[in-house]
MARLOTOR-810707 format. One line per field, with one value per residue (C-alpha): residue number from 1; residue in three letters; x, y, z. Coordinates in steps of 0.05 Angstrom, whole numbers. Example, Ala and Ser with C-alpha at 12.3 -4.5 7.8 and 13.67 -1.06 7.14 Angstrom:
BEGIN
seq: 1, 2;
type: ALA, SER;
east: 246, 273;
north: -90, -21;
up: 156, 143;
// end
This chain:
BEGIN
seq: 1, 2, 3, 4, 5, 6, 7, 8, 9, 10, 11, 12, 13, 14, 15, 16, 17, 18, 19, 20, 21, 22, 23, 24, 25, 26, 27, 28, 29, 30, 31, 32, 33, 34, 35, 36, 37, 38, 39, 40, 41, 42, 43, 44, 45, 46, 47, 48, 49, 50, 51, 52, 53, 54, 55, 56, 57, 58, 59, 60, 61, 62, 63, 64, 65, 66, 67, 68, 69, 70, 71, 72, 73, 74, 75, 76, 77, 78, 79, 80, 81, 82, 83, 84, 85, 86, 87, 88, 89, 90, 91, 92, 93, 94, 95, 96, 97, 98, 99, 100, 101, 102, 103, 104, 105, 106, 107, 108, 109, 110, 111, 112, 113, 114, 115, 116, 117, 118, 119, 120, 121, 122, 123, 124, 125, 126, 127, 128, 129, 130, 131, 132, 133, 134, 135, 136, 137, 138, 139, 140, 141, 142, 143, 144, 145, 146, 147, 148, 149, 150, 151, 152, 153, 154, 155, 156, 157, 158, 159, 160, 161, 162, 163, 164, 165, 166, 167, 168, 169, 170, 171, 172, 173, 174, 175, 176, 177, 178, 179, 180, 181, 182, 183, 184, 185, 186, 187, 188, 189, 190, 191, 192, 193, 194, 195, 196, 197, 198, 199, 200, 201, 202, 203, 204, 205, 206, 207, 208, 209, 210, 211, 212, 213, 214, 215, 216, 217, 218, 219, 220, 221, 222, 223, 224, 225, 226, 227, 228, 229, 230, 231, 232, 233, 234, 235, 236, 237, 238, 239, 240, 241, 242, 243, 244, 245, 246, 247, 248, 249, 250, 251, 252, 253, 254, 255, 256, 257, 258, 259, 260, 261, 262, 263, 264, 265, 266, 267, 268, 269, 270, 271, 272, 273, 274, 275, 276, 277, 278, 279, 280, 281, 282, 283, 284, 285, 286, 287, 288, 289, 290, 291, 292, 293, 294, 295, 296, 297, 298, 299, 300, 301, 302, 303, 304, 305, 306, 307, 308, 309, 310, 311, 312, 313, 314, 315, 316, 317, 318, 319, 320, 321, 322, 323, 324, 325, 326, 327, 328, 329, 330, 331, 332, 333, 334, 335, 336, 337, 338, 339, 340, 341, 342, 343, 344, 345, 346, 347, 348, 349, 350, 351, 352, 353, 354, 355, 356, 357, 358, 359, 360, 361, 362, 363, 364, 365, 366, 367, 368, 369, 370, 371, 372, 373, 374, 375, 376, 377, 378, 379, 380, 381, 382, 383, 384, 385, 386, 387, 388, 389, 390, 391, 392, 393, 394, 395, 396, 397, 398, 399, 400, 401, 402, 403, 404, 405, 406, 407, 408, 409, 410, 411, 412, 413, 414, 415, 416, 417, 418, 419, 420, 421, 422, 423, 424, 425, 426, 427, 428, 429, 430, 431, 432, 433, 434, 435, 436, 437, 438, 439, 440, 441, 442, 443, 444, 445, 446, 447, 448, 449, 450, 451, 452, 453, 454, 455, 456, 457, 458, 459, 460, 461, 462, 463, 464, 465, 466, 467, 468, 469, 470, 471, 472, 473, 474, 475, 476, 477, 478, 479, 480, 481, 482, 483, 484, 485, 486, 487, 488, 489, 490, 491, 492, 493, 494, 495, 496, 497, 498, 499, 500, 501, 502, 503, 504, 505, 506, 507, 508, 509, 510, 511, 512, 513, 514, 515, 516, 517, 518, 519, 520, 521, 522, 523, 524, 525, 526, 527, 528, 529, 530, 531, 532, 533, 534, 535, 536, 537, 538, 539, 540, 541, 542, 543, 544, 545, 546, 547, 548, 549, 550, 551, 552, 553, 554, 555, 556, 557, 558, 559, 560, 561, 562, 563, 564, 565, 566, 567, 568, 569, 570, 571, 572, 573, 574, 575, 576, 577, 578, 579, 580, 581, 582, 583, 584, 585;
type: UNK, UNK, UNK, UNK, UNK, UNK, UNK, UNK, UNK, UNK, UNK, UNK, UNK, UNK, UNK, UNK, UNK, UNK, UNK, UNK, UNK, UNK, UNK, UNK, UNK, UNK, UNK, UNK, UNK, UNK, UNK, UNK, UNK, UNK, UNK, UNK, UNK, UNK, UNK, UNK, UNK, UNK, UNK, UNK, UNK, UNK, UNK, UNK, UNK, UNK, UNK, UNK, UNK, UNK, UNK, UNK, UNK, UNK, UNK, UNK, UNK, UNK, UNK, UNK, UNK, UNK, UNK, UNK, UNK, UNK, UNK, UNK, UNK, UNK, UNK, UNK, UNK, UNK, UNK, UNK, UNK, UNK, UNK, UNK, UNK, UNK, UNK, UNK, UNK, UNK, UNK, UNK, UNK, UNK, UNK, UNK, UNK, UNK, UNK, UNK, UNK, UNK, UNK, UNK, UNK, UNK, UNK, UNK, UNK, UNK, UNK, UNK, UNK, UNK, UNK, UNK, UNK, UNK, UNK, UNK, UNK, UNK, UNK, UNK, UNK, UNK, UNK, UNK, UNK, UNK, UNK, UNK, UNK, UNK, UNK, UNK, UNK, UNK, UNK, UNK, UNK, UNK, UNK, UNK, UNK, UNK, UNK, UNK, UNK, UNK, UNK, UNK, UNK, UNK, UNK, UNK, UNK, UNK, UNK, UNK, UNK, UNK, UNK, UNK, UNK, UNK, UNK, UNK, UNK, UNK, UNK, UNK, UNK, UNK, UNK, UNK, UNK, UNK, UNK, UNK, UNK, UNK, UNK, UNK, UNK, UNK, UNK, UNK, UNK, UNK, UNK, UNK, UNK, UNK, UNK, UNK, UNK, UNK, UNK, UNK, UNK, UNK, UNK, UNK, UNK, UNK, UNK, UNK, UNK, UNK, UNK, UNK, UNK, UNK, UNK, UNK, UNK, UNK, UNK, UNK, UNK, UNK, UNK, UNK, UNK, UNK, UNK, UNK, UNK, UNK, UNK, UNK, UNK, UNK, UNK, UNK, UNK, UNK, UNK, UNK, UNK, UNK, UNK, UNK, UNK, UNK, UNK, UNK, UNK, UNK, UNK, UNK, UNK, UNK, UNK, UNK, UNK, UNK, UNK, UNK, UNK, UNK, UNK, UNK, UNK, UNK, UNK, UNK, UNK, UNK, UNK, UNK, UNK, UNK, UNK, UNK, UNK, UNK, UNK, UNK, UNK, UNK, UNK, UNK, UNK, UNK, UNK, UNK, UNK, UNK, UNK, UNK, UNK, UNK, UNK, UNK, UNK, UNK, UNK, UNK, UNK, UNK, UNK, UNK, UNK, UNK, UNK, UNK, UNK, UNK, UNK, UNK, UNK, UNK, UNK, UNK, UNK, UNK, UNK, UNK, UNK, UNK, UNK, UNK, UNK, UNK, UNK, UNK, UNK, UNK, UNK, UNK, UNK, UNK, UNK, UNK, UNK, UNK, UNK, UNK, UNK, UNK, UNK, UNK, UNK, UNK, UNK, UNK, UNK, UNK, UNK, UNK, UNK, UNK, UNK, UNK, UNK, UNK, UNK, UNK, UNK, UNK, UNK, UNK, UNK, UNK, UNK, UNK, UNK, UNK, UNK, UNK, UNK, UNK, UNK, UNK, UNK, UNK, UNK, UNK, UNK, UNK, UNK, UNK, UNK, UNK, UNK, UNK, UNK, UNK, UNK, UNK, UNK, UNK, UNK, UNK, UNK, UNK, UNK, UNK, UNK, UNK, UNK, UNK, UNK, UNK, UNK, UNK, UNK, UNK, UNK, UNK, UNK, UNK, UNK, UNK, UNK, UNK, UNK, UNK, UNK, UNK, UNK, UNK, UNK, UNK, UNK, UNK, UNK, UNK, UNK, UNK, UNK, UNK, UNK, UNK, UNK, UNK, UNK, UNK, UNK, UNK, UNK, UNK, UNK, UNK, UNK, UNK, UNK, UNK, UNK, UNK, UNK, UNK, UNK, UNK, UNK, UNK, UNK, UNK, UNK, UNK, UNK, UNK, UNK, UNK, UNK, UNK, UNK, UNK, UNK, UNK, UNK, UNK, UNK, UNK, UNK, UNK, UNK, UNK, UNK, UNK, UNK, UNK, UNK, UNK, UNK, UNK, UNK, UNK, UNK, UNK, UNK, UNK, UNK, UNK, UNK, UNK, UNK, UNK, UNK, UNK, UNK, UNK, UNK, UNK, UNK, UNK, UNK, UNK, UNK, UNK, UNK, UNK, UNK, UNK, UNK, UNK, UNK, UNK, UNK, UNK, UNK, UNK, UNK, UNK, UNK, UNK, UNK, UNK, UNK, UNK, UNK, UNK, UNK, UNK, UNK, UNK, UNK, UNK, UNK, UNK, UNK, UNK, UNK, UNK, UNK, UNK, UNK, UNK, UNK, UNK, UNK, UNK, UNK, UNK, UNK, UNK, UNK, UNK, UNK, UNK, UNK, UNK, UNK, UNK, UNK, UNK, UNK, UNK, UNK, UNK, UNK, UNK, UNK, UNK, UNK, UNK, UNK, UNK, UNK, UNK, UNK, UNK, UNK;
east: -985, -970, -1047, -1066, -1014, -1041, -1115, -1086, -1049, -1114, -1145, -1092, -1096, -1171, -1173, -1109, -1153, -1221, -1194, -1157, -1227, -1247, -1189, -1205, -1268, -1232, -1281, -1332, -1289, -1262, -1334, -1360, -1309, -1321, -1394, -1386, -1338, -1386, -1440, -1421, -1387, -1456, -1488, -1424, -1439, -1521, -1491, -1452, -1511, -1555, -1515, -1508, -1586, -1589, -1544, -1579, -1634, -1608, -1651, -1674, -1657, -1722, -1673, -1683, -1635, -1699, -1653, -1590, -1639, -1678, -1612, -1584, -1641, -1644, -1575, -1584, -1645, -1597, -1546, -1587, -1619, -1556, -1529, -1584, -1591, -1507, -1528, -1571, -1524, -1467, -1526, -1528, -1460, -1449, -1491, -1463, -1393, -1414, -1454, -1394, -1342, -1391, -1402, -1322, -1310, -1366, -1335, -1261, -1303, -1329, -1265, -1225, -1275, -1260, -1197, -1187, -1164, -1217, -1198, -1216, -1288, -1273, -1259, -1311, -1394, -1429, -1470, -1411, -1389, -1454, -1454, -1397, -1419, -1484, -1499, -1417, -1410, -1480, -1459, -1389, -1443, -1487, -1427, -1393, -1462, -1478, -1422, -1373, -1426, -1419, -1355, -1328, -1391, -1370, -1288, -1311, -1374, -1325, -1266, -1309, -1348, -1285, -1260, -1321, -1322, -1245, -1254, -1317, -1289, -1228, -1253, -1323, -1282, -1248, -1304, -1291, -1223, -1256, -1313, -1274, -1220, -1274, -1308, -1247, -1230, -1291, -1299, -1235, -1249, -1309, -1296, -1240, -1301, -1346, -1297, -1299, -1371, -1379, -1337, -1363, -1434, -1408, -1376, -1448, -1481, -1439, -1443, -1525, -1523, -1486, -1514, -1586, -1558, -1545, -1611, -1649, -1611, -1616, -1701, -1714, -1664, -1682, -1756, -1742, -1705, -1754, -1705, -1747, -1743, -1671, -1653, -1696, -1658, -1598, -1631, -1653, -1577, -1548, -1599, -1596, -1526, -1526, -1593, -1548, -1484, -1521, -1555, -1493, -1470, -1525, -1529, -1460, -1448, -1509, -1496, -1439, -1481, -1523, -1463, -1436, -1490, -1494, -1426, -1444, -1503, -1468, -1417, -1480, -1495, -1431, -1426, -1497, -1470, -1413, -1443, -1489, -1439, -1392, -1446, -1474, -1396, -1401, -1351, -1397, -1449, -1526, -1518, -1442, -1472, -1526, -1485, -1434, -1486, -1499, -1438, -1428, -1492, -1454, -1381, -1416, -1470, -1420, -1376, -1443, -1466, -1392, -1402, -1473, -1445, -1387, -1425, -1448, -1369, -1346, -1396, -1372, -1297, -1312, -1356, -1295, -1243, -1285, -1288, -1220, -1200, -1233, -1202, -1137, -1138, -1078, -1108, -1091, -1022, -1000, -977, -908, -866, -841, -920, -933, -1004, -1032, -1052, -1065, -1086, -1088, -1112, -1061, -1056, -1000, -1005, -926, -920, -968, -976, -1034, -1060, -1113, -1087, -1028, -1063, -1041, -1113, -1065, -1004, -955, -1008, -990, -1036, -1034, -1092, -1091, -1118, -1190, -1198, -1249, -1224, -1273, -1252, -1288, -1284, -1314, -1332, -1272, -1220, -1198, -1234, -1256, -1183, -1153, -1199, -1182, -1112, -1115, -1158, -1098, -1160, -1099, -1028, -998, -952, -903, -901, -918, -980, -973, -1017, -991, -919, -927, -922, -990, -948, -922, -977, -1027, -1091, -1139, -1114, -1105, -1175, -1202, -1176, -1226, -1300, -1328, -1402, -1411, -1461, -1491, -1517, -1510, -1555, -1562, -1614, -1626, -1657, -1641, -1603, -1557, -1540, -1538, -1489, -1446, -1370, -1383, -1374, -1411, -1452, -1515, -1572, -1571, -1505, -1546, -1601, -1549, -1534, -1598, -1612, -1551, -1570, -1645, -1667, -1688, -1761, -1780, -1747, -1787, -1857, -1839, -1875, -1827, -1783, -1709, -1723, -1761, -1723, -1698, -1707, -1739, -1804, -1806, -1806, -1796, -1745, -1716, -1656, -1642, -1675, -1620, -1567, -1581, -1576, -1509, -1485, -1517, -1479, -1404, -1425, -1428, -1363, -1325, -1264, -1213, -1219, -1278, -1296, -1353, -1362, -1421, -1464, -1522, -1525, -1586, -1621, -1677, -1661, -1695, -1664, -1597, -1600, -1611, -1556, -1511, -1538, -1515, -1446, -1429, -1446, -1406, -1343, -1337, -1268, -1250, -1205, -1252, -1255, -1316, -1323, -1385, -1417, -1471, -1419, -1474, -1451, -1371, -1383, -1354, -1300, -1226, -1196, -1228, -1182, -1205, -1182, -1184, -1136, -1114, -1081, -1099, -1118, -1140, -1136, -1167, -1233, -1291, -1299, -1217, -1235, -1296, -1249, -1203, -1260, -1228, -1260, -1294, -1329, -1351, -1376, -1411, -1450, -1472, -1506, -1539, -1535;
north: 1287, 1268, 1272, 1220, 1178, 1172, 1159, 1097, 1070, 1071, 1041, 990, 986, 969, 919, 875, 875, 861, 805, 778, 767, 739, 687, 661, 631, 603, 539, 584, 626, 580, 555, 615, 637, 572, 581, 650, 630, 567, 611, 666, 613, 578, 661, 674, 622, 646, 700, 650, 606, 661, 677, 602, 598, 656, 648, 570, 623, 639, 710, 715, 641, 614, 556, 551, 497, 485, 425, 469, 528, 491, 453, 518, 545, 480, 495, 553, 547, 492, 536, 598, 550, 519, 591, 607, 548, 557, 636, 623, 576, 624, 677, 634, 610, 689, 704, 649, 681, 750, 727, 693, 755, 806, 763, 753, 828, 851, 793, 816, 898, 883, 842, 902, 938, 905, 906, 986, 1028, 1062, 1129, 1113, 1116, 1180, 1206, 1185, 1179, 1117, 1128, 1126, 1058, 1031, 1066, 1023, 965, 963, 1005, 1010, 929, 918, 967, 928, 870, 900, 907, 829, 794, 841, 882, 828, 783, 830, 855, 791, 767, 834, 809, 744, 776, 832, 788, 733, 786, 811, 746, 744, 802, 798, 728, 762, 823, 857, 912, 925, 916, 985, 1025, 1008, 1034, 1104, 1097, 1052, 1107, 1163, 1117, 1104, 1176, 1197, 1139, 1159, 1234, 1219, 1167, 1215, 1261, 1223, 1178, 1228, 1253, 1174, 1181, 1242, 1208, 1159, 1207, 1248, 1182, 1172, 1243, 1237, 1175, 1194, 1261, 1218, 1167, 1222, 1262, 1194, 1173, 1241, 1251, 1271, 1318, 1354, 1359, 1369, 1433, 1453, 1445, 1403, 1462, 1470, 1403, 1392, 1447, 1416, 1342, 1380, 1408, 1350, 1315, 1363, 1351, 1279, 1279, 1335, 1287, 1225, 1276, 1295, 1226, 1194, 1247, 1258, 1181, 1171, 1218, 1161, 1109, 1144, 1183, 1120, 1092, 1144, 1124, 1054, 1071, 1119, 1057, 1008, 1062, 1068, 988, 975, 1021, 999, 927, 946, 974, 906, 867, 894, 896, 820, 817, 798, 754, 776, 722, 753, 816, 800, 756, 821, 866, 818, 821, 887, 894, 841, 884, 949, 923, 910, 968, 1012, 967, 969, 1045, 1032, 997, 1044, 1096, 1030, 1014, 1084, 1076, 1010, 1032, 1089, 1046, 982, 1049, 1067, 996, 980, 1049, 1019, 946, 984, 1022, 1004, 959, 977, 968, 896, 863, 873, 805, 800, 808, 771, 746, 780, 724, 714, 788, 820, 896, 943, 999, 1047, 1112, 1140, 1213, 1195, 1245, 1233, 1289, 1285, 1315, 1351, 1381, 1346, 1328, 1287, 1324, 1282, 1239, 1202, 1158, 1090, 1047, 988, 918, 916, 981, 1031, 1096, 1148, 1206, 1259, 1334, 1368, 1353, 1355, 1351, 1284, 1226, 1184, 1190, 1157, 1098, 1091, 1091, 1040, 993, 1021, 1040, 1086, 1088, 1143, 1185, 1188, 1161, 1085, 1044, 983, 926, 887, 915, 898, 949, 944, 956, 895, 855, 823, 870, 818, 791, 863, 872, 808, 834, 889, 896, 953, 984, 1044, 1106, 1083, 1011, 962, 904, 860, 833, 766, 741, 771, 705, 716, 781, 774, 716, 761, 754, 692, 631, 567, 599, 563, 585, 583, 620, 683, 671, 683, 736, 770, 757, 786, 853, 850, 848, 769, 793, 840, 788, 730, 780, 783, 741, 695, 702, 699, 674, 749, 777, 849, 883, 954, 933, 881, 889, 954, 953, 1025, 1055, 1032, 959, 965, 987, 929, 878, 898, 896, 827, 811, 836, 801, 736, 760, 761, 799, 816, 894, 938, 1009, 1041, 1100, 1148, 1085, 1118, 1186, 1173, 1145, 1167, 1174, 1110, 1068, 1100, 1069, 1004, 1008, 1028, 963, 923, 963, 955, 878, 876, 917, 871, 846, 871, 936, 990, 1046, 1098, 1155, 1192, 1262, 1251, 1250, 1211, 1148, 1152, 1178, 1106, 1101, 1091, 1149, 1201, 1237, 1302, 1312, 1377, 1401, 1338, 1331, 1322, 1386, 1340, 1276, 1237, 1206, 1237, 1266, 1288, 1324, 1362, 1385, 1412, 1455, 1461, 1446, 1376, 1415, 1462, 1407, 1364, 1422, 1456, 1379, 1377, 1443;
up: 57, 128, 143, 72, 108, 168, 134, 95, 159, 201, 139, 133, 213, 225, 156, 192, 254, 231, 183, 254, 278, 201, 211, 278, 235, 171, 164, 149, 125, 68, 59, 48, -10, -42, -44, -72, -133, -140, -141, -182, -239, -253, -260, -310, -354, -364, -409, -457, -462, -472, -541, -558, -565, -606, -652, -661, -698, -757, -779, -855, -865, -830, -798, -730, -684, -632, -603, -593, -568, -511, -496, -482, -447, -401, -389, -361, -319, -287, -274, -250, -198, -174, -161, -127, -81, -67, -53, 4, 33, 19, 61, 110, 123, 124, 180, 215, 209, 228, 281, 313, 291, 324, 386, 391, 383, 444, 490, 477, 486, 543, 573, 566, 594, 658, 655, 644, 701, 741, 720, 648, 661, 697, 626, 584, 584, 598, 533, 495, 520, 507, 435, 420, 451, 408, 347, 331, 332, 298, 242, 235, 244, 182, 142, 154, 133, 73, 55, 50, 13, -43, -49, -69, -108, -152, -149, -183, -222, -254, -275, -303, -344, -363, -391, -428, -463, -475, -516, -550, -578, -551, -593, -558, -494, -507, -489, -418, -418, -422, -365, -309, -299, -295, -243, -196, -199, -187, -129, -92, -101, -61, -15, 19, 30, 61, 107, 161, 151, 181, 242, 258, 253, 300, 347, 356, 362, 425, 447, 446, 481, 539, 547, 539, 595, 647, 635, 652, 710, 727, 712, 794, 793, 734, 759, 833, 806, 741, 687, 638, 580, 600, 590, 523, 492, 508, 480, 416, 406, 411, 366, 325, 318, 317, 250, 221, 220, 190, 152, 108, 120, 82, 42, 6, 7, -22, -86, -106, -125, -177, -207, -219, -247, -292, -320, -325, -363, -417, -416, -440, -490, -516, -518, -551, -610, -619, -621, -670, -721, -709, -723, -789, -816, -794, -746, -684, -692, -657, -600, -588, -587, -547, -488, -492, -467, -415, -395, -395, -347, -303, -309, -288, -243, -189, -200, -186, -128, -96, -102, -70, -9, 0, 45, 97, 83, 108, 165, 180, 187, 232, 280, 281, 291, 358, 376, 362, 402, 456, 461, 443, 506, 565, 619, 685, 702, 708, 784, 795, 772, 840, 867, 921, 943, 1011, 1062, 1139, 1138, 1199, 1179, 1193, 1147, 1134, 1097, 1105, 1064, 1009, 949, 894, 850, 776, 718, 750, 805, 868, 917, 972, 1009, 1043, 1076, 1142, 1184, 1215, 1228, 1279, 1260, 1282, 1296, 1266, 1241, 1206, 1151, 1155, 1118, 1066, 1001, 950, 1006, 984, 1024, 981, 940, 999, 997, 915, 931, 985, 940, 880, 829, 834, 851, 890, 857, 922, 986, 1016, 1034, 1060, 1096, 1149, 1128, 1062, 1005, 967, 906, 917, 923, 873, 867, 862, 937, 958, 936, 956, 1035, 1035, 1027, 998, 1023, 981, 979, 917, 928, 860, 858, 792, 748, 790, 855, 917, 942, 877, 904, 966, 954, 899, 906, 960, 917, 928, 993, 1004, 1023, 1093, 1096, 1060, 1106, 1169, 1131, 1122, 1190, 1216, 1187, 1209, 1132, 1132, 1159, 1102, 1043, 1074, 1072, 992, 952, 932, 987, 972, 899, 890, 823, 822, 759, 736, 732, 790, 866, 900, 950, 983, 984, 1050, 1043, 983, 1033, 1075, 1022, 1002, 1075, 1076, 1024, 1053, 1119, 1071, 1041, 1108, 1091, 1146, 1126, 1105, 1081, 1079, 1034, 1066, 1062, 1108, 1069, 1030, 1076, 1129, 1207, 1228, 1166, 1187, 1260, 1220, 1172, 1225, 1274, 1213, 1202, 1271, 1261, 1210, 1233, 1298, 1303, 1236, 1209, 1184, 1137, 1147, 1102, 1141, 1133, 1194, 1257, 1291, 1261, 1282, 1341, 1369, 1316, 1348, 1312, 1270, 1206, 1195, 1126, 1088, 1023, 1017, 1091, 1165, 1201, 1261, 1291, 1354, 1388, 1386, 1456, 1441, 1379, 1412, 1465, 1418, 1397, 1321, 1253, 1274, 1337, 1285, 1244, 1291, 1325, 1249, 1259, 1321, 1357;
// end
């Protein structure tokens, strides 16, 4: 009971929230449910009409009304085409809307996207998020333009064929009083069925993308290290799994529609009998009998469309309940209300007994460190022991779970993250650069800088040489198919662009570790540019590139084993010694 609860509450849930988005478009909204009772009253009356002309031939008599029959017939050739012309409108008004709903619902997607804590992502697969973002919304898309359409054009089609058949014969009407309950049983019965047949559909969908996203971005990988018929078995189970859920999708909400057709047709069976016997007792004349039928195609047309639809209904739901899951998720943890904004920065940082752990496990044990405005201080250990946690906690993608960092005295909990954030610049292992010119990203995050400031830039970093030998110079687009730049002509770019930047306090994040020897002593020209007179972060695994760094952290389990210059911590002859000559020696 508790779980049939639940099901109606998310039901209840995801219809309040989808007709939210509905509602924020009422104009159309209201226009469109005009159109459709317009529409739909002009079809209703065909049927009436229909019997009107023939019951203006009166059989055996040899009088025919021909007036009162082409009348009639003009009549309803004028309505059928007025319902028709108000039906496309109504189509196109209806695009309109769920164009607009679809575009408000992947804006307010990918909003929250950026507003979600960075240890969300650490949860879930990139292909997922892009599932949602596309097929999920374009099959809640599917769904508003079409679905919706006819839904209500079978509200207004089955209660005006109702009234119809009521003020023809009540009696006829009885037959339906058998065959609509066996169809909403039925209906329900199968509707609870397929409902999660759909979200587990979904759910693979996601799973393949993701799983699909990593195998590409992976590709070298995978063929550096032979793994190609590894790696297509894996593809073909989760395919399999993914055709295998829209499989028995498709395939049990497909058997609705003709079971329910069935019903309907027994019910025209039922009703062309028992129209026959009224009429030869004389208590329906042949044009009542003949608009009833009509009407009974019209009352059960619907009802077997609706059951039609209900599978791309069931799909629909479980695509808006990823969506919604999504946009429903907590945003990272909002400023403290007596946050105060981080200015004059002069880039000392304080790490006083700071704890952090994932999941339980704790990574960072009582942590203690100061750094000295302008100074350069370098992290080094190995992999896993917790580097690259200390930079997320100083830029609070996390918060420590004890202990005190602070920036010029000031506890970063209590400042604002975006001018926390905005005091560092972040040069990271894996370089990013957008769709767009290589001005644009050179320029990224630096607001209004013209083009001579990103030539200064450029320069700055020795990169200005090789963008000027492109053919278009700085107006060269990057994309997949364009220009082929290297990893370290990448590298430089983004350094480019946090010299433009100009914060007071920088990290870098083993931004030379992909890179050759020679393009290393470039990067690291250009870092130590770029470090001059400001506070730096270095996370390094070749020593050769902190070797002038003010302090080095040696960090390992999540503490400091050992602490000092470079020439201090070779003396000492301890883990970095060990380090530095499995490098060089």
């Amino acid at each position: 009971m508790a779980e049939k609860n639940k099901k109606n509450v998310d039901k209840k849930y995801i219809l309040l929230r989808l007709w939210k988005y509905v509602y924020h478009f009422k104009w159309l909204l209201i226009s469109a449910a005009l159109l459709t009772i317009l529409s739909n009253v002009f079809a209703l009356l065909g049927p009436a009409l229909s019997g009107r002309a023939i019951d203006a031939i009166e059989p055996g008599a040899g009088k025919v009304e021909f007036q009162a029959v082409f009348f009639y017939c003009f009549l309803m050739v004028i309505f059928y085409v007025v319902s028709s012309i108000l039906s496309y409108v109504l189509a196109r008004i209806m695009i309109n809307l769920s164009q607009s709903i679809v575009y408000k619902m992947r804006e307010d997607l990918f909003n929250k996207l950026l507003e979600l804590p960075i240890g969300f992502f650490d949860k879930i697969h990139t292909g997922d998020i892009i599932s949602r973002i596309s097929y999920d919304i374009n099959t809640v898309n599917a769904s508003l333009s079409n679905d919706i359409i006819q839904i209500c054009t079978s509200i207004i089609t089955v209660t005006g064929s109702f009234i119809g058949m009521l003020l023809i014969s009540p009696r006829l009407l009885a037959v339906f009083f058998v065959t609509i309950p066996v169809t909403i049983v039925f209906t329900k019965f199968r509707t609870a069925k397929v409902k999660p047949l759909f979200r587990l559909r979904s759910k693979k969908l996601g799973e393949l993308n993701g799983f699909s996203e990593e195998m590409v971005s992976g590709l070298k990988t995978i063929k550096a290290y032979r793994r190609e018929d590894a790696m297509i078995a894996r593809f073909d189970k989760a395919n399999d799994d993914a055709a295998t859920a829209y499989y028995n999708a498709d395939y049990y909400g497909s058997t609705v529609g003709p079971s329910v057709n069935f019903i309907n047709n027994i019910s025209l069976v039922l009703v062309s009998v028992g129209g026959a016997i009224l009429y030869l007792i004389s208590l329906l004349s042949l044009g009542d009998v003949s608009a009833f039928v009509l009407y009974s195609r019209k009352f059960s047309g619907p009802i077997n469309e609706a059951a039609n639809i209900l599978s791309e209904l069931q799909s629909a739901f479980a695509a808006a309940e990823r969506v919604f899951s999504l946009i429903d998720q907590l945003p990272e943890k909002a400023d403290a209300p007596d946050a105060v904004e981080l200015s004059d920065v002069k880039g000392r940082i304080d790490f006083e007994h700071v704890k952090f752990g994932y999941n339980e496990k704790e990574i960072i044990h009582d942590l203690t460190f100061s750094v000295k405005p302008g100074s350069t201080v370098a992290i080094v250990g190995p992999t896993g022991a917790g580097k690259t946690t200390i930079i997320n906690l100083l830029m609070r993608f996390y918060d420590a779970s004890d202990g005190e960092i602070s920036i010029d005295g000031h506890d970063i909990t209590k400042l604002t993250r975006k001018s926390l954030r905005k005091a560092f610049t972040m040069v990271l292992q894996d370089t990013w650069l957008f769709g767009g010119t290589i001005a644009e990203n050179i320029s990224y995050g630096s607001d209004g800088a013209d083009l001579e400031a990103v030539i200064r830039a450029a320069k700055a970093v020795n990169i200005h040489k090789y963008i000027e030998s492109l053919p278009n110079g700085y107006n060269t687009v990057i994309t997949d198919e364009g220009v082929n730049i290297s990893k370290g002509q990448k590298q430089l770019i983004t350094i480019a662009r946090a010299m433009l930047l100009n914060s007071p306090m920088i990290i870098f994040d083993e931004a030379t570790s992909n890179v050759d020897t020679r393009t290393e002593l470039q990067i690291q020209e250009a870092m130590n540019r770029l470090m001059e007179k400001r506070t730096s972060i270095v996370i390094a695994h070749r020593l050769s590139t902190i070797k002038n760094a003010d302090m080095i952290l040696v960090i390992t389990d999540g503490g400091i084993a050992e602490c000092g210059t470079h020439s201090e911590l070779l003396r000492k002859n301890g883990i970095y010694s060990g380090m530095y000559k499995s490098q060089f020696m």
